[in-house]
C-alpha positions in Angstrom: -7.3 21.7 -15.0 -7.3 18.4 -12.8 -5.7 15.5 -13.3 -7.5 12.5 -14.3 -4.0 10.3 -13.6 -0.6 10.6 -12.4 2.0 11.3 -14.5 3.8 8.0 -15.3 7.6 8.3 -14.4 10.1 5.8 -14.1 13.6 5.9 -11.4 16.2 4.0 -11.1 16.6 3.7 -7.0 18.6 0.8 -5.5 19.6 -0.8 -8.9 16.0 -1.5 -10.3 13.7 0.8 -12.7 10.8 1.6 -10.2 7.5 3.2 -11.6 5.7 5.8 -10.0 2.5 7.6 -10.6 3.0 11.3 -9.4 -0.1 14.0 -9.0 0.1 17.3 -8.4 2.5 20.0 -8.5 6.1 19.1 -8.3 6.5 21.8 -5.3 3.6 20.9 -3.4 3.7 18.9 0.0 4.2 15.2 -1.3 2.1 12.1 0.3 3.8 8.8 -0.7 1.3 6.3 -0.7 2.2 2.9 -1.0 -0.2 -0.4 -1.8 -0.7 -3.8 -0.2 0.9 -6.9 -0.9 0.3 -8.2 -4.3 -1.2 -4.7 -5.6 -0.1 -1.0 -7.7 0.1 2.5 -7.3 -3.0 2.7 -9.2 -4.9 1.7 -5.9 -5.1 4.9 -4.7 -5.9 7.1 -8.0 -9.6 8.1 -6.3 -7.5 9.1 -3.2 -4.8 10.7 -5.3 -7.0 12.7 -7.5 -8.9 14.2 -4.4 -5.8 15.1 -2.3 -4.3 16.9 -5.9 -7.3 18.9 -6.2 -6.7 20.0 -2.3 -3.1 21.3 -3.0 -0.8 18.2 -2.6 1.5 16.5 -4.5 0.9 12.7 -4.0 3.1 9.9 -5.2 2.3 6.3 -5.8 5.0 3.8 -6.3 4.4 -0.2 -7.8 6.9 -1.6 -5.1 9.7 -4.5 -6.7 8.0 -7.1 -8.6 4.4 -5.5 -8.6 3.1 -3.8 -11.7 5.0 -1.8 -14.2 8.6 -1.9 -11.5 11.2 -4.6 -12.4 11.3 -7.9 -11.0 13.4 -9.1 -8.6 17.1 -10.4 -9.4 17.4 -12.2 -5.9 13.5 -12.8 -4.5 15.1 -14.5 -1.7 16.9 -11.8 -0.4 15.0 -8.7 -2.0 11.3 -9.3 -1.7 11.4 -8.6 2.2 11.2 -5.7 4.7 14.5 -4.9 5.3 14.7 -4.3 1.5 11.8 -2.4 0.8 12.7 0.1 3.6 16.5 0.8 1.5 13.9 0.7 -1.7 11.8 2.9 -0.5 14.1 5.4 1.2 16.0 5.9 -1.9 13.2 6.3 -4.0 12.3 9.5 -1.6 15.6 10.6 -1.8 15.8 10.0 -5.2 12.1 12.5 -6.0 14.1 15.0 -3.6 11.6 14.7 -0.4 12.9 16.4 2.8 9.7 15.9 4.7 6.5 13.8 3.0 3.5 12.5 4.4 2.5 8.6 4.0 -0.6 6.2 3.5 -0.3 2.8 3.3 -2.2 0.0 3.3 -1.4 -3.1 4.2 2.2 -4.0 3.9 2.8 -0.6 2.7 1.2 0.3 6.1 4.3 -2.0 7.8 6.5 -0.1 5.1 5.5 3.3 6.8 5.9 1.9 10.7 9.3 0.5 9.3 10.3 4.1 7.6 8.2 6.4 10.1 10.1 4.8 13.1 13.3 4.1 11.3 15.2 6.2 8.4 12.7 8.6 7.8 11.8 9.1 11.5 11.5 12.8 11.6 10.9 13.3 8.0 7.9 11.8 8.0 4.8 14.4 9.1 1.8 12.4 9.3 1.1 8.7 9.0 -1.7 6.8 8.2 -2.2 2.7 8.5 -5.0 1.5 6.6 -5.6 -1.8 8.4 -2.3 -2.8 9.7 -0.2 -3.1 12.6 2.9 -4.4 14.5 1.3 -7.9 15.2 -1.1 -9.9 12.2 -3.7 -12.2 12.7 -2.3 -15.6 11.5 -5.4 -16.2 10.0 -5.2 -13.6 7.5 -1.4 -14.3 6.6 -2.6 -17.9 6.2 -5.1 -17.0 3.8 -2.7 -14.5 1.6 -0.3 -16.9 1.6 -2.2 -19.6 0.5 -2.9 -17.8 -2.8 -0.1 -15.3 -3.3 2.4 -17.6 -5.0 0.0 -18.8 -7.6 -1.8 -16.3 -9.3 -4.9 -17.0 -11.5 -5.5 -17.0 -14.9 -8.4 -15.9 -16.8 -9.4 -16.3 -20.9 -11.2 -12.9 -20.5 -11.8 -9.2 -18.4 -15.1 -10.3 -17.3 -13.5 -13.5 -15.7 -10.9 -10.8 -13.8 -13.7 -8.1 -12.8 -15.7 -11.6 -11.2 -12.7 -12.2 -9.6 -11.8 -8.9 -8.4 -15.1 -8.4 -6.7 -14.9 -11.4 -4.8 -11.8 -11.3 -3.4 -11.8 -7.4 -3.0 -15.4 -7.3 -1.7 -14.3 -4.9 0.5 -13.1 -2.3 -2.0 -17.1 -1.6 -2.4 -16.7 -0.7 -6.0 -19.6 0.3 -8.8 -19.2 -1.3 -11.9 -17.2 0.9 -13.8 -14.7 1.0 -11.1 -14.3 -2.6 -11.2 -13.4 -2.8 -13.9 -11.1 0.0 -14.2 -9.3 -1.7 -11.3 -9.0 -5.2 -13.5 -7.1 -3.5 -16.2 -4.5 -2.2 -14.1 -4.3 -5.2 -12.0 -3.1 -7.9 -14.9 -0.9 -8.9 -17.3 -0.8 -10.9 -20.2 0.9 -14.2 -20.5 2.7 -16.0 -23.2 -0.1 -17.5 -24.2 -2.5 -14.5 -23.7 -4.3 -15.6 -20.7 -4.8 -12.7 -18.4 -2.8 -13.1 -14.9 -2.3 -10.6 -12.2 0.3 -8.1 -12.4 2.8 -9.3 -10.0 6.0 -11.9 -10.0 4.8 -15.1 -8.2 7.6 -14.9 -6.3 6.5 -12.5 -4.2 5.3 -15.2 -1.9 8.9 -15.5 -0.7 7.8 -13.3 2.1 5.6 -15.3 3.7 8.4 -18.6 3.7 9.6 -19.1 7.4 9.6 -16.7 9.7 10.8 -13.6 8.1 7.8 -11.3 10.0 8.8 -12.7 13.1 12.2 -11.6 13.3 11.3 -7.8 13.0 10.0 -6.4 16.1 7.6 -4.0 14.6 6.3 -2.6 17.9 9.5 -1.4 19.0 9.6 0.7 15.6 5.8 1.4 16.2 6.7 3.1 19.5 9.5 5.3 17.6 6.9 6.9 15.6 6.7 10.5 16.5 4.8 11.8 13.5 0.9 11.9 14.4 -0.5 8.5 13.6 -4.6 7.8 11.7 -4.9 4.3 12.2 -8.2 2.8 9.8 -9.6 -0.8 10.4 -12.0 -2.7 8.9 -14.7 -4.2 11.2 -14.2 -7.5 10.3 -10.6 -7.6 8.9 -8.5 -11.0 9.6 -4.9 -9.0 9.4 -5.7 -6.3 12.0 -7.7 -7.4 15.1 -9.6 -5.1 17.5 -7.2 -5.8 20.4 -4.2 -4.8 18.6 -5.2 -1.5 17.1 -6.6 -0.7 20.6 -3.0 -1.2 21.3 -2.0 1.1 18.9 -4.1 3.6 20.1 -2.6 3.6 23.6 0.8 3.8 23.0 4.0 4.7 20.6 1.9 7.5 18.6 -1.3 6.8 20.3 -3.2 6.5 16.9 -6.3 7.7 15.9 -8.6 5.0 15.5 -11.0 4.4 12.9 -12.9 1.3 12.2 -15.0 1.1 8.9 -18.5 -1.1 9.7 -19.1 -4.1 8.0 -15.4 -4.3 6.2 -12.5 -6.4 5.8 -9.0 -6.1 5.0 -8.4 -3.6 3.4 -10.8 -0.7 3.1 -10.3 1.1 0.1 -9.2 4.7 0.7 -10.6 5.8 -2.6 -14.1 5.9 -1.3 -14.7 9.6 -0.6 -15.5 9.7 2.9 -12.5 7.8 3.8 -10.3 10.3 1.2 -11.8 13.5 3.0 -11.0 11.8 6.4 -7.3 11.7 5.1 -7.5 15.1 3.5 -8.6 16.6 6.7 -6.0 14.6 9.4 -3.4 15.4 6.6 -3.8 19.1 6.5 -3.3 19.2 10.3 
C-alpha cells in the first residue's frame, strides 16, 4: 500500500527539534530533498509520493525556523549558510545516511552545492538544482527580500489560496492542490489571523552581504556527483548565462529549462518527477 504522506518524525540535530517527513522504506536508497527559502518539506509530497512508489526512501526536512522545526535562538548567527550546512549534515548523520541522493530547490539547491562540494562531497550520488546556482540575479534577491521579513496575514483560506496562486504562479497548480499547499504553508496568530509558516526573521539572510562572502562556484566545481540542473524560462534567480555556466564546468550539469516558468518550477508536476526518477536511477 502507498503512502499518501510521509511519516512525521521529529530529531534533535545541532541543538534544535527538526521535523522531517520520511517516505518509503527505512532501507531503501534515501533522496533528501530540501525546500526554498521561506517554504516546508511538504513541497515536494507529489515528488516524494512518486519516487516511494519507484523504490526510494525520500526525506523532506522543514529547515530552522520554517514549518513545524524550532525557531532560531540566535537568527543572526544561525539563519545562514554556513549553518544550515552543520544542520543539515547532522541531520543525515543523525537518519544514519552513508550515501543519499539530493533535490533542492532554491536555497536548498545552494544547500546541496554547499554539501555536494563540501562535507558530504562523496556521499552525495546524484544532485539536482531546481533553479539555482553559484551566482543570483540581484533582481530576484531584491524581490524575496522585499517581502520575506514581513509576512502577510489573511482573515481566511481563501485569502491564502488567492495569495498562493499569485505569488507561486509558477507552481501550475489545480484547485485542489492549491489549496492543499495553503494549509501546510500557514500558521495561526495570536489573534487567529492566518500567517505563513515561517519566523520573520528569516530575512536575516539577505542583511549585508552574507551571499557574497561564499564563493559558491569554487564549491560548484568540487561537485563530483552527476549534476540535473532545472530552470525556469523566465526565472529572476537563475539566468540563462549562468546555468550555461554550469553546464560547462565543475559537474557539467544537465540542463533543463521549463517554458514559460519562473523561479521555481514545481518538481511535483509529473513530468518533471519522472525526469528526476529517471536521472536518479542512473
Amino acid at each position: 500500500m502507498h503512502e499518501t504522506v510521509g511519516r512525521s518524525r521529529y530529531l534533535t540535530v545541532a541543538g534544535y527539534e527538526i521535523h522531517v517527513l520520511d517516505w518509503g522504506a527505512p532501507d531503501a536508497p534515501a533522496v533528501v530533498c530540501w525546500h526554498g527559502m521561506s517554504r516546508t518539506g511538504r513541497d515536494f509530497d507529489g515528488l516524494a509520493r512518486i519516487l516511494a512508489q519507484a523504490g526510494r526512501r525520500v526525506v523532506a526536512p522543514d529547515t530552522l525556523g520554517r514549518g513545524l522545526s524550532q525557531w532560531a535562538r540566535d537568527p543572526e548567527r544561525e539563519y545562514r549558510y554556513p549553518f544550515y550546512v552543520e544542520l543539515a549534515t547532522a541531520l543525515v548523520d543523525a537518519l544514519g545516511l552513508e550515501t543519499l541522493d539530493f533535490v533542492g530547490t532554491s536555497m536548498g539547491g545552494t544547500l546541496g552545492m554547499l554539501l555536494a562540494g563540501g562535507p558530504l562531497r562523496g556521499r552525495v550520488r546524484h544532485l539536482v538544482l531546481n533553479d539555482i546556482g553559484p551566482e543570483v540575479d540581484p533582481v530576484g534577491i531584491r524581490r524575496i527580500a522585499s517581502y520575506i521579513g514581513q509576512p502577510p496575514r489573511f482573515a481566511t483560506m481563501a485569502e491564502v489560496v488567492a495569495y498562493l496562486k499569485t505569488a507561486y504562479r509558477p507552481f501550475g497548480l489545480d484547485d485542489d492542490e492549491w489549496w492543499a499547499m495553503a494549509e501546510w504553508s500557514v500558521r495561526r496568530t495570536d489573534s487567529g489571523a492566518f500567517t505563513l509558516h515561517y519566523d520573520p526573521r528569516i530575512a536575516v539572510h539577505f542583511a549585508g552581504s552574507a551571499r557574497e562572502r561564499l564563493d559558491l562556484w569554487a564549491y560548484y566545481d568540487a561537485i563530483t556527483a552527476p549534476t540535473l540542473l532545472i530552470r525556469g524560462e523566465t526565472s529572476d534567480i537563475l539566468s540563462a548565462t549562468v546555468a550555461r555556466a554550469m553546464s560547462e564546468r565543475g559537474p557539467k550539469a544537465e540542463l533543463v529549462v521549463v517554458p514559460g516558468e519562473g523561479h521555481a518550477p514545481s518538481l511535483n508536476h509529473p513530468e518533471r518527477a519522472r525526469l528526476i526518477q529517471t536521472f536518479l536511477a542512473r
